[in-house]
N, C-alpha and C positions, 0 to 999 in steps of 0.2 A: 550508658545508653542515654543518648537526649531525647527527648520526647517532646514535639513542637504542637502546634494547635491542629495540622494540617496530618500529623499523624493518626491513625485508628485508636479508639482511646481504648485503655487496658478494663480489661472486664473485672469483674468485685473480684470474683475468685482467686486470679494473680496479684489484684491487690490486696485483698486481706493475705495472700502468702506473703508477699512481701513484707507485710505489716507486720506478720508472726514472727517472721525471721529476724526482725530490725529490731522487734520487743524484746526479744531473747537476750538480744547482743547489747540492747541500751533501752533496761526498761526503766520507763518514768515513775522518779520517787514518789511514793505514797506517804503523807502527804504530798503535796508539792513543793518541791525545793528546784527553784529556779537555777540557784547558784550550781548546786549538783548538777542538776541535768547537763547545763552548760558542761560543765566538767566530764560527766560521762560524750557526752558529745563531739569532745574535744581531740577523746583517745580514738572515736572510729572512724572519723573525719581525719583525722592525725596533723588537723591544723587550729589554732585558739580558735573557738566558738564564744562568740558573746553574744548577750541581748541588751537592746538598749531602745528607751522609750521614744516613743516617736515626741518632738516638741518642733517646734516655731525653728526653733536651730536647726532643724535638719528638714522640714517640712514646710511649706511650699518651696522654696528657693530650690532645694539641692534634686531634689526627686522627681521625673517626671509626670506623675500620675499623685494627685495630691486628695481625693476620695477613695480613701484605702484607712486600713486598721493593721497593714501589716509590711513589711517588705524583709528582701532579704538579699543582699551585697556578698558576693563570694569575689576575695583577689587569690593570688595563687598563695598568701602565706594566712588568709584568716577567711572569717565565715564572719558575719552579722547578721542578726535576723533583730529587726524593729516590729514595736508593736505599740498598741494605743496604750497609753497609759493610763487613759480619761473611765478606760471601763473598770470591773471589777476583776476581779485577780482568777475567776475561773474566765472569764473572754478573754484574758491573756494570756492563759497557757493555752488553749486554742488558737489563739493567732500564732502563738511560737510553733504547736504541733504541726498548725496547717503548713509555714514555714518551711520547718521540717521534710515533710511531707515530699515538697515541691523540689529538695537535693536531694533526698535518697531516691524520687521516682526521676531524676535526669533533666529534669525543666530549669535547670540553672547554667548560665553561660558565666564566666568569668568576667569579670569587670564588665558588666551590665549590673543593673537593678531592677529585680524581681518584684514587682509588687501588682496586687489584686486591680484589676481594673472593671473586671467584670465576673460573674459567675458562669458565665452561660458556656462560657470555654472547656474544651476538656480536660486542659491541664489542672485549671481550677476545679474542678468535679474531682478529679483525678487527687489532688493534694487535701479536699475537703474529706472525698472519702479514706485516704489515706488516714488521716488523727483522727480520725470519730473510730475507724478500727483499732488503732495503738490506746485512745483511752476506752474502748472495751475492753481489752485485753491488761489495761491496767489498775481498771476500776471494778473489772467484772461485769460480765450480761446482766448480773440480776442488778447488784447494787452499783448507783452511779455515786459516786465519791467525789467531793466537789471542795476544789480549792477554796481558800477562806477568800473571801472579801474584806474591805475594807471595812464595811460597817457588823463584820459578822471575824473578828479575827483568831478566834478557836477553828474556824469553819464549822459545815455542817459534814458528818459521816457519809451521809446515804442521803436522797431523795427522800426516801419514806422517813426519813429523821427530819428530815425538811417540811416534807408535808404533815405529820404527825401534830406537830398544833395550829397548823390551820381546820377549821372548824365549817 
C-alpha cells in the first residue's frame, strides 16, 4: 500500500496495529543494538538494510532536502536509512524508527529519497506515530529505556533512573 500526502491519514488505532504486528515480527533489541536491528530488518525486508550517518559526503550535494535528521533510499536490492549523527544515540534510533516507520506504512517509492521536510504532512505524523508505538511496545508503557549516549555509555535503564538524582 503507498500512502501519499493527499491520501486520508491512517487513524492511531490501525497504526498501533500495525505497530504490534511489526514488533512481534522484528522487535527492537533492548539494549539497542543498531547492528542487530539492521540485521533483523534485513530478513523481513528480504533485502540488506543498512544505516549510515548522515555527513558532508552525502548531505547537501546528493540529497534534495538538506534540513532533515534523517532519510531513507530504497533501490530494488537494498534499503538505506540515514540519520544525524551529530545527536545522541537515543535521537538516533528514533530517526531510524521513524525511518522505519515510513516503509512498513508504504510512504516509500523506489529510487526516490525519502527524507523529512516538514512535520505538518501526514505521512510524517503517520511514521512519527509509528516508532513512538514500536518503542512502547519495546521499552514498556511504564518504563521508557533509553539508549546510551555518548557522554552516558552504560546508558540509563528507565527515566525514573534518569531522573532519580536529579534533585
Amino acid at each position: 500500500m503507498n500512502h501519499d500526502d493527499t491520501d486520508a491519514p491512517l487513524d492511531r488505532r490501525s497504526l498501533r496495529k500495525r505497530a504490534a504486528e511489526f514488533s512481534k515480527r522484528v522487535p527492537i533489541p533492548v539494549p539497542w543494538d543498531a547492528d542487530e536491528y539492521a540485521s533483523l530488518l534485513t530478513v523481513e525486508f528480504g533485502k540488506p538494510v543498512r544505516f549510515r550517518s548522515l555527513s558532508e559526503e552525502v548531505a547537501p550535494h546528493d540529497l534534495p532536502e538538506t534540513n532533515f535528521s534523517g532519510a531513507l533510499i530504497e533501490s530494488e536490492h537494498s534499503i538505506t536509512i540515514f540519520f544525524d549523527n551529530r545527536s545522541g544515540l537515543t535521537h538516533q534510533q528514533d530517526i531510524i524508527l521513524h525511518e522505519v516507520g515510513h516503509r512498513v506504512l508504504g510512504h516509500v517509492v523506489h529510487d526516490q529519497v525519502l527524507c523529512r521536510s516538514t512535520f505538518a504532512s501526514p505521512r510524517e505524523n503517520e511514521a512519527e506515530l509509528f516508532a513512538r508505538e514500536l518503542l512502547h511496545r519495546a521499552r514498556g508503557r511504564d518504563t521508557l529505556q533509553l539508549a546510551p549516549h555518548v557522554d552516558d555509555p552504560k546508558g540509563v535503564r528507565s527515566l525514573g533512573g534518569a531522573l532519580a538524582d536529579v534533585e
